[in-house]
C-alpha positions as CSV (number, residue, x, y, z in Angstrom):
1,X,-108.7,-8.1,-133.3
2,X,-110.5,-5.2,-132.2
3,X,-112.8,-3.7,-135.4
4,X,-114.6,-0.3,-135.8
5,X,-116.9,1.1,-138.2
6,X,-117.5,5.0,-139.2
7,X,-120.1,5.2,-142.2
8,X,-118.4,3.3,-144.7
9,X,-114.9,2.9,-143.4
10,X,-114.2,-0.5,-141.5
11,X,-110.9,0.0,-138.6
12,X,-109.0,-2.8,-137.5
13,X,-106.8,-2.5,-134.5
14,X,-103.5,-3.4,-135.1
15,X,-102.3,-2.9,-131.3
16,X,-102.6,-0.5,-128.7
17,X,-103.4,2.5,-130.5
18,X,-103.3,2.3,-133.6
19,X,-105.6,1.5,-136.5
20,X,-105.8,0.7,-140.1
21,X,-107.9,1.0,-143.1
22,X,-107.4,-1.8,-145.2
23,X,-106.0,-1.2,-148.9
24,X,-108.9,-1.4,-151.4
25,X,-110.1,0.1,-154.8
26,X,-107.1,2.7,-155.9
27,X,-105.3,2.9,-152.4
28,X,-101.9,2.5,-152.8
29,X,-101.2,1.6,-149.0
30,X,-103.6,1.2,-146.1
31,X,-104.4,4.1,-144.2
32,X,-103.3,4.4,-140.3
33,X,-105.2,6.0,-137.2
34,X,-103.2,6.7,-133.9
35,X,-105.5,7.1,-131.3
36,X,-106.9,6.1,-128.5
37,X,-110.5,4.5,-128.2
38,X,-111.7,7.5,-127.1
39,X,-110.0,10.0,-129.8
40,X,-111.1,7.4,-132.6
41,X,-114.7,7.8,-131.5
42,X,-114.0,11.7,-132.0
43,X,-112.3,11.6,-135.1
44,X,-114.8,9.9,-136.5
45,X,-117.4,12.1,-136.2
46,X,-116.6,14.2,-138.9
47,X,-115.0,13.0,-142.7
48,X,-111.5,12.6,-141.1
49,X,-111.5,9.1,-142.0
50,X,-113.0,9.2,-145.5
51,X,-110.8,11.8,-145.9
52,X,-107.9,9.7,-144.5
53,X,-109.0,7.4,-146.9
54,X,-108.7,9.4,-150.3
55,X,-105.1,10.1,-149.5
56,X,-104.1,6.8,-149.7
57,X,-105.3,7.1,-153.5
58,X,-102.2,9.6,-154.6
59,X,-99.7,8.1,-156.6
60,X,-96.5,7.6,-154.5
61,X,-97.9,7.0,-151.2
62,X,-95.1,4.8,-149.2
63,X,-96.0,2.5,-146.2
64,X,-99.5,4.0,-144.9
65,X,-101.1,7.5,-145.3
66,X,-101.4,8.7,-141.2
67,X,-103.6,10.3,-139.2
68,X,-102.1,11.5,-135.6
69,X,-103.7,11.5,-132.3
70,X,-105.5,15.4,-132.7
71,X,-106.8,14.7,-136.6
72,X,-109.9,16.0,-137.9
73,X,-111.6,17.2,-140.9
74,X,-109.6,19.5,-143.6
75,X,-109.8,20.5,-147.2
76,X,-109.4,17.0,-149.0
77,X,-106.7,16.1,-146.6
78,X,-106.7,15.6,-143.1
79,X,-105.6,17.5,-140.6
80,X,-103.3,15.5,-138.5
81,X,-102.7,13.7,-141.5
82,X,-98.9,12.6,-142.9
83,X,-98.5,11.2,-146.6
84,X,-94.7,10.3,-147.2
85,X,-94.6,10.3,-150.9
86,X,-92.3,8.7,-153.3
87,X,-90.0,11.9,-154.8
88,X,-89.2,10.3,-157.8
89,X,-91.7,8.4,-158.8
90,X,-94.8,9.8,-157.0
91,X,-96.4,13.1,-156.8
92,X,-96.4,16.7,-154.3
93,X,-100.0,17.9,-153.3
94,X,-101.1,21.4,-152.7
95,X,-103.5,20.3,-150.8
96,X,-101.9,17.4,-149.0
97,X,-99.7,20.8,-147.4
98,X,-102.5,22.8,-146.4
99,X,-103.3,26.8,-147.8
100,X,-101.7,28.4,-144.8
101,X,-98.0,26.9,-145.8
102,X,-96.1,26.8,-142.7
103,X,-98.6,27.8,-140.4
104,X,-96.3,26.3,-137.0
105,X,-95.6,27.4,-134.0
106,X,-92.4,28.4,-132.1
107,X,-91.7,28.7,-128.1
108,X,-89.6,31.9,-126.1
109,X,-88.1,31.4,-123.1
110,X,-87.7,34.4,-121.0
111,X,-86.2,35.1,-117.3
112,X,-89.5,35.6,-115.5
113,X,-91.1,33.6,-113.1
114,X,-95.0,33.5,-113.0
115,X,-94.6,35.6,-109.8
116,X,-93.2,38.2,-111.9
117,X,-96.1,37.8,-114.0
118,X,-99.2,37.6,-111.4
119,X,-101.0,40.8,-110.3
120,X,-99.9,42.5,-113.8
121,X,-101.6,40.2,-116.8
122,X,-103.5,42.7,-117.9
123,X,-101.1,45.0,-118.6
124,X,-99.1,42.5,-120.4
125,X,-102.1,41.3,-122.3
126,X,-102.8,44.7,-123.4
127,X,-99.2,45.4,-124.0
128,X,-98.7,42.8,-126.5
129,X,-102.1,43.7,-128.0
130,X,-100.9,47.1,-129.3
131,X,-97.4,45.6,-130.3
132,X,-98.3,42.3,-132.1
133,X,-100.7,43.5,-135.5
134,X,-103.7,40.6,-135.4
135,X,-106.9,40.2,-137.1
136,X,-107.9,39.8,-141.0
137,X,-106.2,42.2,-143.5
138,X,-102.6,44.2,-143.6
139,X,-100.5,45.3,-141.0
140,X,-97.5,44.2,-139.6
141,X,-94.3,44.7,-137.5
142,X,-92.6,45.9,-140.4
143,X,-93.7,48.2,-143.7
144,X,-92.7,45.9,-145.9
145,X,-91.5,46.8,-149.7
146,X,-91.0,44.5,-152.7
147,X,-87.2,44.0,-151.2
148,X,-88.0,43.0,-148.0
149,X,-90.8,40.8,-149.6
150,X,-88.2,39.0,-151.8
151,X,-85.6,38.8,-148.7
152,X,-87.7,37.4,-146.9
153,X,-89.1,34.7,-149.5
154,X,-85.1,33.8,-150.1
155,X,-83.1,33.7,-147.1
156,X,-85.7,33.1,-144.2
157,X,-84.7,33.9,-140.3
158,X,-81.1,34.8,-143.0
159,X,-82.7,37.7,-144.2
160,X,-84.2,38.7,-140.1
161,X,-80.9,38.5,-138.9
162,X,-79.0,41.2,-141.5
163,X,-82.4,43.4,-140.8
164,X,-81.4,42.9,-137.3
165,X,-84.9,41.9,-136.2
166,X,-83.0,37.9,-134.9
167,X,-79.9,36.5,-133.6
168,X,-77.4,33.9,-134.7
169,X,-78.7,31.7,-131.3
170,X,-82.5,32.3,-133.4
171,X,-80.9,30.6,-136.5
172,X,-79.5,27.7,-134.8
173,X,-83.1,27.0,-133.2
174,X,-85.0,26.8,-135.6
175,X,-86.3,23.9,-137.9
176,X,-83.7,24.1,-140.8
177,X,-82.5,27.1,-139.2
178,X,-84.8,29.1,-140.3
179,X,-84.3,28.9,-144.4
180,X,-85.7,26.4,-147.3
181,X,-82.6,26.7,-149.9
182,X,-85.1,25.5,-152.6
183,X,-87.4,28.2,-152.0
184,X,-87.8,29.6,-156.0
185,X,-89.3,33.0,-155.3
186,X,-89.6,33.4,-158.5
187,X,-92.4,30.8,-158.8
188,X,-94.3,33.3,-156.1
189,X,-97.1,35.1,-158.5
190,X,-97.1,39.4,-158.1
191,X,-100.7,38.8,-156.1
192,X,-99.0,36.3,-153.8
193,X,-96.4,39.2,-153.2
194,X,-98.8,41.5,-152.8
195,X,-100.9,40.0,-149.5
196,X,-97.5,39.8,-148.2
197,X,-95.9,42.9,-148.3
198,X,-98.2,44.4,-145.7
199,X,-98.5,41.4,-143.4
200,X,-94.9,41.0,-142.4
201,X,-94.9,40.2,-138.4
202,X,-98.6,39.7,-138.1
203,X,-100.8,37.3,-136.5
204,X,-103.8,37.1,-138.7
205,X,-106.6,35.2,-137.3
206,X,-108.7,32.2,-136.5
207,X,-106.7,30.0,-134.4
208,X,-103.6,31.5,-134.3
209,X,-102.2,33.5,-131.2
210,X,-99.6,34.5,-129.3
211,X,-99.7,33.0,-125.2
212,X,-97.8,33.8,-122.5
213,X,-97.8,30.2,-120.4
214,X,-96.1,29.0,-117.2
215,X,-94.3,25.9,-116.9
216,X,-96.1,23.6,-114.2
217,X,-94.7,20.4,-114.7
218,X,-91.8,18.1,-116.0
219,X,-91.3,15.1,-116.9
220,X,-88.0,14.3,-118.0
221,X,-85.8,16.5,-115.9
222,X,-82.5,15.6,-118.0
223,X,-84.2,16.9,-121.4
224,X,-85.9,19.8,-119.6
225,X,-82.9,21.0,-118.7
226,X,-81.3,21.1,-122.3
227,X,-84.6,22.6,-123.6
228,X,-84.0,25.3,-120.9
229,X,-87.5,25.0,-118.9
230,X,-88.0,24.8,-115.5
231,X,-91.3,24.8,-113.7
232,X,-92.8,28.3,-112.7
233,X,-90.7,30.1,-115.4
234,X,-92.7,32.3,-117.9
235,X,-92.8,31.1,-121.7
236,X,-94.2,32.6,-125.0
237,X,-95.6,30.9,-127.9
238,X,-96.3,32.2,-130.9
239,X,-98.6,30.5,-133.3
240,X,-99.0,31.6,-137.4
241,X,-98.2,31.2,-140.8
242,X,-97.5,32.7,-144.0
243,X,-100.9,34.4,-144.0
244,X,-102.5,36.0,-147.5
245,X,-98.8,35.0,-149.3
246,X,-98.9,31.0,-148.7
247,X,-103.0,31.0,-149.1
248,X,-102.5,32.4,-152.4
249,X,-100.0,30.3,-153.5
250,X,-101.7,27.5,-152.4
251,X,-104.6,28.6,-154.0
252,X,-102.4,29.5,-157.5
253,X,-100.6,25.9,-157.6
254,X,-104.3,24.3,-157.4
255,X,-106.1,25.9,-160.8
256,X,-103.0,25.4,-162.7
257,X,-102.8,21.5,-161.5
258,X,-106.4,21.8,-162.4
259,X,-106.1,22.9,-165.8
260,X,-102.5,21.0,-166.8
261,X,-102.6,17.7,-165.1
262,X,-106.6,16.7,-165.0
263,X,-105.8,13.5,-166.2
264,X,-104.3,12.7,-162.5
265,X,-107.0,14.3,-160.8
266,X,-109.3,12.6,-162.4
267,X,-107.8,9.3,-160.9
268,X,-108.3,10.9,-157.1
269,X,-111.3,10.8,-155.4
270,X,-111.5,14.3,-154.5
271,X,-110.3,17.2,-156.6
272,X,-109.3,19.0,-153.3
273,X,-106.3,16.5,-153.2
274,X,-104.6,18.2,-156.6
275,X,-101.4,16.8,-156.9
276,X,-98.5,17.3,-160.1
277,X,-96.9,14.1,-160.6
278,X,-92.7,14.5,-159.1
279,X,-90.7,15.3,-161.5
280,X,-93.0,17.3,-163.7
281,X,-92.4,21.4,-163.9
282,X,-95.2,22.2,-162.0
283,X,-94.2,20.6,-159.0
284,X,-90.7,21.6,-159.8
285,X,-93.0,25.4,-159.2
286,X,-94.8,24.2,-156.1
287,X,-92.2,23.3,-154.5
288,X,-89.6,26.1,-155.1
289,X,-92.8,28.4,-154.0
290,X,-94.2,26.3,-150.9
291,X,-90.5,26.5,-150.1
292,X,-90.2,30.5,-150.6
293,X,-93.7,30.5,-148.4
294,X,-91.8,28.8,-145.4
295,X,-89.2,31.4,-145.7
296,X,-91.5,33.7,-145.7
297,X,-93.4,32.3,-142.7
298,X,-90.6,32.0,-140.5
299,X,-89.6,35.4,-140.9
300,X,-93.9,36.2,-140.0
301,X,-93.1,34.5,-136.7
302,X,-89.1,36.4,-136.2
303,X,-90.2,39.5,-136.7
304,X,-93.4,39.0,-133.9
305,X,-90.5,37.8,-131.5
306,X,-88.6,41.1,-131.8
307,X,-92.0,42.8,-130.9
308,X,-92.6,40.6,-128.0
309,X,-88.9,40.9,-126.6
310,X,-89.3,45.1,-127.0
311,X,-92.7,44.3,-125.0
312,X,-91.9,42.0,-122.4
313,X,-88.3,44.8,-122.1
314,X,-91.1,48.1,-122.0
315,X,-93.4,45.8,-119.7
316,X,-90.7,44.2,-116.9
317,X,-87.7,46.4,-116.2
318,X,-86.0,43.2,-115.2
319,X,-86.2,42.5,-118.7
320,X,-83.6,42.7,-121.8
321,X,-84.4,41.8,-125.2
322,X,-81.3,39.6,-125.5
323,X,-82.7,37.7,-122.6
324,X,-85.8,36.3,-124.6
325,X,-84.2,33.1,-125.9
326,X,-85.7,31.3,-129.0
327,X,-86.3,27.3,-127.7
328,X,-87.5,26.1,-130.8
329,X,-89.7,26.9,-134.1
330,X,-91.0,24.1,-135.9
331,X,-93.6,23.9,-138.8
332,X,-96.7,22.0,-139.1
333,X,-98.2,22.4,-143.0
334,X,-95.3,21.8,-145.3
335,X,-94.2,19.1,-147.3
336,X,-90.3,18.5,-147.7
337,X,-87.7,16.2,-149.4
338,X,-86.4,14.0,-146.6
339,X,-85.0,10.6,-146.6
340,X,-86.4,7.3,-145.2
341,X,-85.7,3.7,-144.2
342,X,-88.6,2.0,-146.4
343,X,-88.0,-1.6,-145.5
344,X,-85.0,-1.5,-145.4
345,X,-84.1,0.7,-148.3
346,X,-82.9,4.5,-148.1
347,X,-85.8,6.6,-150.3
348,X,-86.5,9.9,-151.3
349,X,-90.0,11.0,-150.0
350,X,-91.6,14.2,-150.3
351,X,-93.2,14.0,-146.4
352,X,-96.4,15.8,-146.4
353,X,-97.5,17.4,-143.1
354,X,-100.5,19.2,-142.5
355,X,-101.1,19.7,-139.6
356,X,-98.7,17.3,-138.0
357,X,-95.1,17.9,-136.5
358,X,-91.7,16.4,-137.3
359,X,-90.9,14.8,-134.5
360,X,-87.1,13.3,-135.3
361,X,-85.2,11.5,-132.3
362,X,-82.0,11.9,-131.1
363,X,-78.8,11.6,-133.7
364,X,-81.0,12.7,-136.7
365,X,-78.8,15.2,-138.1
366,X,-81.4,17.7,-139.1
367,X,-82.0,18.1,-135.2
368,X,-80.4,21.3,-134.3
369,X,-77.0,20.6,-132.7
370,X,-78.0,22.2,-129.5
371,X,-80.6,18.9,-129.3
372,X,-78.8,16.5,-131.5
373,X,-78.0,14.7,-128.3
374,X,-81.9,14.1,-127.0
375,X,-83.9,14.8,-130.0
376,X,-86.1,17.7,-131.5
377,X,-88.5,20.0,-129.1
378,X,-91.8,19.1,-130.3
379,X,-94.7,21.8,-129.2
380,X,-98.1,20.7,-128.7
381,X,-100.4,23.9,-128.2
382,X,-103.4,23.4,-126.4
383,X,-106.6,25.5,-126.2
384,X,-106.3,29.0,-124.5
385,X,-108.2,27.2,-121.8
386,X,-106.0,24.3,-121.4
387,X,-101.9,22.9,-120.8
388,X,-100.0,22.7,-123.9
389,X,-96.9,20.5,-124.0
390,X,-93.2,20.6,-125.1
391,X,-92.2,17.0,-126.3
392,X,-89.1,15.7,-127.9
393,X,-88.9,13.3,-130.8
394,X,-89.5,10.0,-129.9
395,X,-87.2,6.8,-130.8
396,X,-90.3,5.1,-132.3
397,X,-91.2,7.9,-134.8
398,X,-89.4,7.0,-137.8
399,X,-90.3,3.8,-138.0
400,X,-94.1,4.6,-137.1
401,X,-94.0,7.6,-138.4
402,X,-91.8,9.3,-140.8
403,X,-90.5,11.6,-137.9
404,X,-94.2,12.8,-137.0
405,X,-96.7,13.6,-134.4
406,X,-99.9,15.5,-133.5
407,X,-99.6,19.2,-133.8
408,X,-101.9,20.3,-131.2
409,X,-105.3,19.2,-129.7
410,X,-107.3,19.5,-132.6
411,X,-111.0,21.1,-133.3
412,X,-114.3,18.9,-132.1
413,X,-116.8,21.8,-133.9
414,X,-116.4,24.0,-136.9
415,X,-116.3,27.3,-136.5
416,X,-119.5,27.9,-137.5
417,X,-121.1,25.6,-134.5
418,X,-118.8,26.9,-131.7
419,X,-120.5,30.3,-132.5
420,X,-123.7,28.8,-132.3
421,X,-122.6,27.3,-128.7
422,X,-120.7,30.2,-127.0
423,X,-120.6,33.7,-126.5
424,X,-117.3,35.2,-126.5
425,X,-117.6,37.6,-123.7
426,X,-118.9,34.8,-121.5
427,X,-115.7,32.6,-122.1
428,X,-113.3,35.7,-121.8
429,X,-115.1,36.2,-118.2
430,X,-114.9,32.6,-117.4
431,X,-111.5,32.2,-118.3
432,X,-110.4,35.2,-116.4
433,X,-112.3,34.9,-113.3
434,X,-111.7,30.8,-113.4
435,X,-108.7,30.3,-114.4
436,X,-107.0,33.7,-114.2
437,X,-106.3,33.5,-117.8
438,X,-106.4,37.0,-119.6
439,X,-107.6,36.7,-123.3
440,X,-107.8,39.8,-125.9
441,X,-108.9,39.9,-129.3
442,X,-110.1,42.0,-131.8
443,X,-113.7,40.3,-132.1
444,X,-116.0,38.1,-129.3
445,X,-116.5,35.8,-132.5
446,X,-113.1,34.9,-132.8
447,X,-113.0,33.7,-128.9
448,X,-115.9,32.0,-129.1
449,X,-114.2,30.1,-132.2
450,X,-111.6,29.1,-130.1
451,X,-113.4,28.4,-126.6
452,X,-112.1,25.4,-124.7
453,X,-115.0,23.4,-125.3
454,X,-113.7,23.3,-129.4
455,X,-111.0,21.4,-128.9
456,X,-110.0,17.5,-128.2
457,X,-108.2,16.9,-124.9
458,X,-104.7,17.7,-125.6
459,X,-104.0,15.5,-122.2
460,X,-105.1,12.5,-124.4
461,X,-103.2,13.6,-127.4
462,X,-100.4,13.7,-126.1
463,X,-100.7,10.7,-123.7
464,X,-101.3,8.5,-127.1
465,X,-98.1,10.4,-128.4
466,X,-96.2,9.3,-125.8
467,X,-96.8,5.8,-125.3
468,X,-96.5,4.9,-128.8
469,X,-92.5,6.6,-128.9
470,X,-93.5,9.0,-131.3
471,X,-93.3,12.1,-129.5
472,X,-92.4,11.7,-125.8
473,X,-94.0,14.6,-122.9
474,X,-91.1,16.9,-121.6
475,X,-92.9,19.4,-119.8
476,X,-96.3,21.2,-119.8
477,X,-97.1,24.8,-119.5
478,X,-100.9,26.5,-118.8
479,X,-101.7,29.7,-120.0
480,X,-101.4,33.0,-118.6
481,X,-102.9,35.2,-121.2
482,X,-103.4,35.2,-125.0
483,X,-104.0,37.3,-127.5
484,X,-105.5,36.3,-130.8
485,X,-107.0,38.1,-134.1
């Protein structure tokens, strides 16, 4: 047996990728790595695996804590990380679900063909610039009021559809179609509201976008074909959260574990884990407002779909709204009640995700029933300089994963260092003379933040997704242009 060492954490392979931490000290379970030999070597660069580590100390943690194939460094918890936790008996973490709740990512399908699309990208780029509000601060598709706020926080995609910014087709493909029912706006504080109201149908910033991509290649042709994707046919994804609404929450639900439950904090190696024990009113709180926060996140991501159908309508006269289908919207920070086969017993878990993607297989019945027959679409963004990748959820994944998998390619630098390393005009040039890829944003910083050369090979990712059965490649798309904050 294979065994690796990162600082002061000691890997043993178990089999083809994957890896474990041993149980020591105040884990509760080992700890798991899937990746290749050559992601490992990546992730542990940073304090992914320390990090990977801590988890394993929260009270409640069932099986193994997880890192997936595109992990890296987060606040407390990894990124790429999954932590199924006992509901009864165990705990709900703040920071186990990541500030920017229900930051995920959802795919269009439109009637164009790349040939549609080539000769006019800047025109579309610049199109969907001045529709789409991006960048730090307020503004959105919508003027929002305390109603809308409080709609949206409740009923989810529910609330789009009586607005008549979605469809009934948009409910149906979406993860839960497209509402928590134990969202508890009431648990949202005023200042939580506040940041919302005037973000509704905005992109924000950092990392998230929204990328016109063409579909180069399949690889199951029979699943293809229920997802709706065929190769040189024009996609959209659209990737945010619940912006200054969900960060605040987050940020809320933190001081008061802080203050009230201490005496479990004190037990966890870093405070940036905060968790309330189950059971106890203030994850009773957490929960109802993470929940109101997905709401509220899935209707961020509706209402920039009604802007790009009106866009891609204005831009192509070939082009109806109606004909911009919704394949698929699934989170990637969120943490919900699901049930599990723990050795052979049917538990309660409160699955934490942060930056990792259910990933159910075929037959689960919270698959939508459009896909109940050859699983969930799972979307695997790439960077703006690179294939991302439509999967479905793999027949191994609940057994080696609690219905997860990667959630995109994840980071190699911080922020910080990719600004030190590129210039934002020069990769805009590149990726526009190179690869005829048409990028606009509202600062060179924020492209340099997101250059190619920051992220992991979402190739590899994926390829380790794959051949372990978690999350299994139906098609790949490459990017035609992009906007971002």
């Amino acid at each position: 047996m294979t065994t690796r060492e990162f600082d002061d954490v000691t890997l043993e392979r178990v089999r083809e990728h994957v890896w474990e931490i041993a149980r020591e000290g105040g884990m509760e379970v080992p700890a798991r790595v899937l990746a290749s030999e050559a992601l490992l070597e990546e992730i542990g660069e940073d304090d992914s695996l320390q990090q990977l580590k801590n988890a394993a100390h929260l009270p409640g943690m069932t099986k193994y804590a997880l890192a997936m194939p595109d992990a890296h460094q987060g606040y407390g918890f990894p990124v790429g990380g999954v932590g199924a936790i006992d509901a009864e008996d165990g705990c709900i973490s703040p920071g186990a679900v990541g500030f920017d709740i229900n930051c995920g990512v959802r795919m269009l399908r439109t009637p164009l063909t790349y040939d549609d699309v080539r000769g006019r990208e800047e025109e579309l780029v610049d199109a969907l610039f001045d529709a789409v509000p991006s960048g730090l601060g307020g503004g959105g598709v919508v003027e929002g009021s305390r109603d809308a706020v409080e709609g949206a926080l409740e009923r989810g995609v529910e609330w789009a559809v009586e607005q008549g910014y979605a469809t009934d087709a948009d409910l149906k493909h979406c993860e839960d179609e497209g509402r928590r029912p134990d969202a508890k706006p009431e648990y949202v504080s005023k200042k939580a509201k506040d940041r919302g109201m005037n973000q509704m149908g905005s992109l924000g910033s950092g990392n998230h976008f929204l990328e016109v991509q063409r579909v180069t290649d399949t690889f199951d042709d029979d699943v293809a074909d229920a997802y709706g994707l065929r190769e040189g046919e024009i996609v959209v994804l659209i990737h945010c959260g619940s912006r200054g609404l969900g960060h605040q929450i987050c940020s809320n639900y933190v001081r008061k574990i802080e203050q009230e439950h201490g005496d479990l904090l004190d037990r966890l190696p870093d405070k940036d884990l905060a968790a309330a024990p189950a059971g106890s009113q203030l994850a009773e709180e957490y929960y109802g407002a993470m929940c109101a926060a997905v709401n509220f996140a899935w209707v961020n991501r509706q209402l920039i779909t009604h802007r790009t159908r009106e866009t891609l309508a204005d831009v192509f006269d070939a082009v109806d709204g109606d004909d911009v289908e919704l394949l698929y919207d699934v989170a990637h920070n969120i943490a919900k009640r699901e049930s599990h086969d723990v050795d052979g017993e049917d538990r309660e878990l409160f699955v934490h995700r942060k930056g990792a993607t259910r990933a159910f297989p075929a037959g689960r019945e919270e698959v939508p029933a459009a896909y109940r027959d050859v699983g969930q679409p799972v979307i695997i963004p790439g960077s703006m300089g690179a294939g991302s990748y439509v999967l479905k959820g793999g027949d191994r994944s609940l057994e080696e994963t609690f219905g997860s998998t990667a959630h995109g390619a994840g980071r190699l630098m911080s922020r910080t260092q990719a600004k030190q390393e590129f210039w934002g005009g020069d990769v805009q040039d590149d990726l526009a003379e190179q690869e005829h890829i048409y990028v606009k944003a509202n600062s060179g910083a924020t492209i340099a933040e997101e250059a190619p050369g920051v992220y992991k090979d979402v190739d590899e990712v994926v390829r380790v997704s794959d051949e372990l059965g978690i999350g299994d490649k139906v098609a790949r798309t490459f990017p035609v242009c992009n906007i971002k904050g």
